[in-house]
C-alpha positions in Angstrom: 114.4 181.0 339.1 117.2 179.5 337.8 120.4 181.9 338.6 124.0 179.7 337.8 124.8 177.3 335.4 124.7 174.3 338.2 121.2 175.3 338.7 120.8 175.0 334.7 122.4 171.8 334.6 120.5 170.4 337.5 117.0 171.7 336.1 117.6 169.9 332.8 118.7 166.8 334.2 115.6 166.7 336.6 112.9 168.0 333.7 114.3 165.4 331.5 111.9 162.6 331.9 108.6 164.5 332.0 109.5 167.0 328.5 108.1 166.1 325.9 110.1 164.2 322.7 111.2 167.5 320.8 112.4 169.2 324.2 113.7 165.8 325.6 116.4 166.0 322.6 117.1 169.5 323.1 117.9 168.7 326.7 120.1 165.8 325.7 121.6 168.0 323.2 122.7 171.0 325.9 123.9 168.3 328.3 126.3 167.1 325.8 127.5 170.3 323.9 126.8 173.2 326.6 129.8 175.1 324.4 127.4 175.2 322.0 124.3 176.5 323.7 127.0 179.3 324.9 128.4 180.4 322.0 126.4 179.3 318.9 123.2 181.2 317.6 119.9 179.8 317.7 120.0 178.7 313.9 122.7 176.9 314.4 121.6 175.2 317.2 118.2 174.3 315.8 120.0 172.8 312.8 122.3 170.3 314.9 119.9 169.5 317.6 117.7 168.8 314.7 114.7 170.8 316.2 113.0 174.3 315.0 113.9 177.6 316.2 110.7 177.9 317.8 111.1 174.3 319.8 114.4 175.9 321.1 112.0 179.1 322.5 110.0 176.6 323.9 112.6 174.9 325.7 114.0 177.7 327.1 110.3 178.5 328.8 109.8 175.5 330.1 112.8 175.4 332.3 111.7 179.1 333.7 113.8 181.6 331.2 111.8 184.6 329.3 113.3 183.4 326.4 116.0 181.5 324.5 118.4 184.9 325.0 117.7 184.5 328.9 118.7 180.8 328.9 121.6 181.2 326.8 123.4 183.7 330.0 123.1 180.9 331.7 124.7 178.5 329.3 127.8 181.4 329.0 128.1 181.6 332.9 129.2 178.0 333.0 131.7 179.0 330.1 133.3 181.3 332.1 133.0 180.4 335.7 133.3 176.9 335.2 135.1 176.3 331.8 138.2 177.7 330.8 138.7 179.6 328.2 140.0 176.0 326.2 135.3 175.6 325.0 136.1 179.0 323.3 139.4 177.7 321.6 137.2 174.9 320.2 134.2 177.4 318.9 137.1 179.3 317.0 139.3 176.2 315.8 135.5 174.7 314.3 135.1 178.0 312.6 138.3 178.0 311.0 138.2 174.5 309.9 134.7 175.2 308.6 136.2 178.0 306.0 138.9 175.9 304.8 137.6 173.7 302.5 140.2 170.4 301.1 142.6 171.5 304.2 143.7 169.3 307.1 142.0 169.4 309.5 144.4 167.5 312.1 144.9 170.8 314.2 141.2 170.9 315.5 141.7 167.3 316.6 144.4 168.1 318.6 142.7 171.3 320.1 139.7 169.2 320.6 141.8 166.4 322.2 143.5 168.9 324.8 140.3 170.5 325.4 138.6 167.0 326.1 141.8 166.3 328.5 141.6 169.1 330.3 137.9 168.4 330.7 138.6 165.3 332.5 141.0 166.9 334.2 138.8 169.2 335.8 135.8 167.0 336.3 134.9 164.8 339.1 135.9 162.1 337.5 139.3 162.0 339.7 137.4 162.0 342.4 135.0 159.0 341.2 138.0 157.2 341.0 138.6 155.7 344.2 134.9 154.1 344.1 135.4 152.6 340.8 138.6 150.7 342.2 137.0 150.0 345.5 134.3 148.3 343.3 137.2 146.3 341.1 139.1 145.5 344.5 135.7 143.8 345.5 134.9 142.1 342.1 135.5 138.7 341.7 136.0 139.2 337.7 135.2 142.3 335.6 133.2 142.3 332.5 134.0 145.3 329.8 131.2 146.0 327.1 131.0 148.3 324.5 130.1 147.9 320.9 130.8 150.4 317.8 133.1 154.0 318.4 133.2 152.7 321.9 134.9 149.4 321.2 138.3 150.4 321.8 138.1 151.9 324.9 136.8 148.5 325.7 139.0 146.0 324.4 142.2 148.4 325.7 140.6 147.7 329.5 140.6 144.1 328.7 144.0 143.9 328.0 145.5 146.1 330.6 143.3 144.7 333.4 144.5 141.2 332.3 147.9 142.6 332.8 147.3 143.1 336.6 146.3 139.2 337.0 142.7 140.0 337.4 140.1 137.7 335.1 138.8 140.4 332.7 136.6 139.6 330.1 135.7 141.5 327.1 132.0 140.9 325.9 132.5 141.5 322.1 129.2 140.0 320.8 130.9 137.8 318.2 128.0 136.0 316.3 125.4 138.2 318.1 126.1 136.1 321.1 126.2 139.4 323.2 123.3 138.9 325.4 124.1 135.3 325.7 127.6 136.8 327.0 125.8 139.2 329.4 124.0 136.2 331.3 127.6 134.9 332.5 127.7 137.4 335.2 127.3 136.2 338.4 126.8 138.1 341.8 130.1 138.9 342.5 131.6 140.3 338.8 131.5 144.0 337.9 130.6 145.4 334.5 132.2 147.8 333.0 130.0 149.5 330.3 131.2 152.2 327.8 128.6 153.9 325.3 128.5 157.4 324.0 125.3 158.7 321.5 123.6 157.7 319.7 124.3 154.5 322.5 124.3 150.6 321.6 121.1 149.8 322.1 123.0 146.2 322.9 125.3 147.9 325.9 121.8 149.3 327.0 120.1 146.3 327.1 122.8 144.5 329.3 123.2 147.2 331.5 119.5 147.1 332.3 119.5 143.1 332.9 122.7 143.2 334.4 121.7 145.6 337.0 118.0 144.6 337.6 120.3 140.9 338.8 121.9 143.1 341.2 125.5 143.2 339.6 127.5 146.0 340.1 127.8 148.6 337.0 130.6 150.8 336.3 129.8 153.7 333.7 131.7 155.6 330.7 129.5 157.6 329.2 129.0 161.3 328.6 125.9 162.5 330.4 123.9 161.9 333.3 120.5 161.6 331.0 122.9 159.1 328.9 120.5 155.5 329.2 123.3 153.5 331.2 124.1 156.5 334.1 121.1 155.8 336.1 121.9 151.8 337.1 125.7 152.2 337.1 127.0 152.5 341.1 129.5 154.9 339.6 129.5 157.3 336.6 132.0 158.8 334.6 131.0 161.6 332.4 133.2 162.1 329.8 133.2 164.7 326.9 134.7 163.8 324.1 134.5 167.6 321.6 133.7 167.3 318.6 134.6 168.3 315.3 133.5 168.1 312.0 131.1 165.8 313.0 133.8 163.2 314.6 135.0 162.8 318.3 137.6 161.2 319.3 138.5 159.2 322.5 140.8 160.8 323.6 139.1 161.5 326.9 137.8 158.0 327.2 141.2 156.2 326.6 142.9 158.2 329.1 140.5 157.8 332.0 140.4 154.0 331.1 144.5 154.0 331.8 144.2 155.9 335.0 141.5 153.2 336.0 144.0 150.9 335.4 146.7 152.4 337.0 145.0 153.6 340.2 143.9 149.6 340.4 147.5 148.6 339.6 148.7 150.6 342.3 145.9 149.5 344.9 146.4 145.7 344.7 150.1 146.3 345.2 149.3 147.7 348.7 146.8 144.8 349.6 149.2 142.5 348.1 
């Protein structure tokens, strides 16, 4: 029986593979908005999951729970226990921005950018950290891909790691020459990969190849059912709230300039 919201989050990343389509997205959905499957209602939910009101019931058995109100106690114990009280800012600041219709809108960004900040803050991404630079210390060139929403994220790493006199490359897929790109990794290099949903299918696809070559990955992304967790050596899950139906990156961007920084200040010591 699942009792905590770890247990909840562990269950769905486990049962991922084997549910079937419908409850495969519902999982993906939770994973990335579990604010939501706290706070929202089960209409609301079925509409931005895209799946019925009945698929959500389903769901909720399959993973052990009576019903969808059982699994949703769950989904509000990681909102208090493990979230602060910054997932219920969001649900209030959507709500309000929903009702005022023609109205900026710029003051849910910014609560969603804090909230996304503290996130990271909060997250084991600090503590992935030191891997990640081991990994770069080690490399004998990084490669950073990303394609569409992710692309800045991308081309910012680029230009700061060039900064620190290591070769970085940025894989931008000019001319569709991405894959073409992809095959210049050799043994030693490290690929950084960023891609958030609905993922390029192109950072995917390199990911794949460049890990079945046995070339270090390193991962931005925002879930561990996200397609390019499972081959990177280390993962960083970042959420990015939305609002309004946009996200920002302002998660992403600062977790790519700690990764700079903390590599910065590592080849200094070595130096």
């Amino acid at each position: 029986m699942i009792q905590t919201y770890e247990h909840l989050r562990q269950a769905l990343v486990g049962a991922h593979p084997t549910l079937p389509g419908r409850l495969r997205q519902i999982a993906e959905y939770a994973l990335a908005h579990p604010d939501d499957m706290a706070l929202e209602t089960i209409a609301v939910l079925s509409e931005r999951s895209e799946v019925s009101p009945s698929g959500m019931v389903r769901f909720a058995r399959a993973l052990g729970f009576s019903g969808f109100t059982e699994m949703q106690k769950s989904f509000r114990e990681g909102l208090l226990h493990h979230m602060p009280d910054y997932r219920a800012r969001i649900h209030a600041a959507r709500s309000a921005s929903s009702s005022e219709q023609g109205t900026p809108r710029l003051q849910s960004f910014v609560e969603a950018g804090i909230a996304s900040l503290q996130h990271l803050g909060e997250s084991e991404s600090i503590l992935q950290l030191n891997a990640a630079v081991d990994l770069l210390v080690a490399s004998e060139r990084i490669h950073v891909a990303a394609q569409r929403r992710s692309f800045p994220v991308a081309s910012y790493l680029a230009y700061a790691l060039g900064h620190l006199g290591r070769p970085a490359h940025l894989l931008d897929g000019v001319g569709g020459m991405f894959g073409e790109q992809g095959r210049n990794l050799q043994e030693r290099d490290v690929l950084l990969a960023i891609s958030f949903p609905p993922y390029a299918q192109e950072v995917v696809a390199l990911v794949e190849d460049v890990a079945s070559r046995g070339i270090v990955v390193i991962a931005l992304t925002d879930s561990p059912v996200s397609p390019i967790h499972a081959a990177a050596k280390v993962a960083f899950e970042v959420l990015e709230l939305e609002v309004a139906g946009f996200r920002s990156l302002s998660a992403s961007m600062c977790l790519a300039l700690g990764l700079v920084v903390s590599l910065g200040e590592r080849l200094e010591q070595v130096r």
